[in-house]
C-alpha positions as CSV (number, residue, x, y, z in Angstrom):
1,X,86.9,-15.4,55.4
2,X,89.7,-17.8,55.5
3,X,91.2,-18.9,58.8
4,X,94.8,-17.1,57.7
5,X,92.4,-13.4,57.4
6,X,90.8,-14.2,60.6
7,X,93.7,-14.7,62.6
8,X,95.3,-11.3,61.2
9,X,92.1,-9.7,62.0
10,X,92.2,-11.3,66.0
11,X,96.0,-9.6,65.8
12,X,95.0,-6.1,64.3
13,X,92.5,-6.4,67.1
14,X,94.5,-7.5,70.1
15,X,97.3,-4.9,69.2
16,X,94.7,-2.0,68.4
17,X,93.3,-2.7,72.1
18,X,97.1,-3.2,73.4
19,X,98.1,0.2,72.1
20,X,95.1,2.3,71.8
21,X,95.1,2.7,68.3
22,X,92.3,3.1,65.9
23,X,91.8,-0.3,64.9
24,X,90.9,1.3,61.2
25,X,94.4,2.5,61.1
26,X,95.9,-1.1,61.0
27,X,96.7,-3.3,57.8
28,X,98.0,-6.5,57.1
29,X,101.1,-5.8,55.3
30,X,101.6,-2.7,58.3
31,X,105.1,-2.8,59.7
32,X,103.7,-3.1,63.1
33,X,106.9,-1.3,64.4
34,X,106.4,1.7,63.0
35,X,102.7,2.1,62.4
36,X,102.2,1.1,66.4
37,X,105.1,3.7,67.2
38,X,106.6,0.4,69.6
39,X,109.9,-0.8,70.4
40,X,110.8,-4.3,70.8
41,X,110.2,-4.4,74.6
42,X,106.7,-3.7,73.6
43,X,106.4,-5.8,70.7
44,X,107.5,-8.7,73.2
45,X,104.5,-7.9,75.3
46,X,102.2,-8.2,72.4
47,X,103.7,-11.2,71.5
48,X,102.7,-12.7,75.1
49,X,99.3,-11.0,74.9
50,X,98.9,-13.6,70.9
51,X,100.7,-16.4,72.5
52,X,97.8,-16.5,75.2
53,X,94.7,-15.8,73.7
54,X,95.5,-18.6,70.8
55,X,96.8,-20.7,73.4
56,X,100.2,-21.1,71.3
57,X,104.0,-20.3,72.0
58,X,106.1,-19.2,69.3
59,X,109.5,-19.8,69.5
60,X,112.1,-16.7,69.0
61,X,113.7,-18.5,65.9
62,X,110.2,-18.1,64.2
63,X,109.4,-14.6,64.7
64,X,113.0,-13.5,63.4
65,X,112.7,-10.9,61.0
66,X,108.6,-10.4,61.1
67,X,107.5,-7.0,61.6
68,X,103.7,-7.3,59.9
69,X,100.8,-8.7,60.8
70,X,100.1,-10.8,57.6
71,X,103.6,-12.8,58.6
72,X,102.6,-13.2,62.2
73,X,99.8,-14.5,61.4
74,X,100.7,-17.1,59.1
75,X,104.0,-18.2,61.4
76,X,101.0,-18.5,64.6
77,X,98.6,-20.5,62.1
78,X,100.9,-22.9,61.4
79,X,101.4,-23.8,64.9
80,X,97.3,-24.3,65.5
């Protein structure tokens, strides 16, 4: 598993347990807006859940148009 695939994974995971979703429900290439039902209020709070438990910030100009998981996880590996 490459580190890019683990990282989405860690996401899938941390937002499955965030939102109570079915972590089987989640994909990569998932529009985490609409498959997690959230608004960006909420997204924000997922965002500071990721930034935590890899120990990373992100700043806003980087996240600027991502809405899946494949994305975020490649904009928070290049900053490990």
């Amino acid at each position: 598993m490459s580190a890019l695939q683990k990282t989405t994974d860690e996401i899938m995971d941390l937002a499955a347990a965030h939102f109570k979703v079915p972590r089987a429900q989640l994909h990569p290439d998932d529009d985490f807006f609409s498959r997690l039902g959230i608004n960006s209020l909420q997204a924000l709070d997922l965002l500071t859940r990721i930034e935590q438990h890899f120990k990373i910030e992100l700043p806003d100009y980087e996240l600027q148009g991502v809405s899946d998981f494949r994305t975020l996880a490649e904009r928070i590996q290049s900053r490990l």
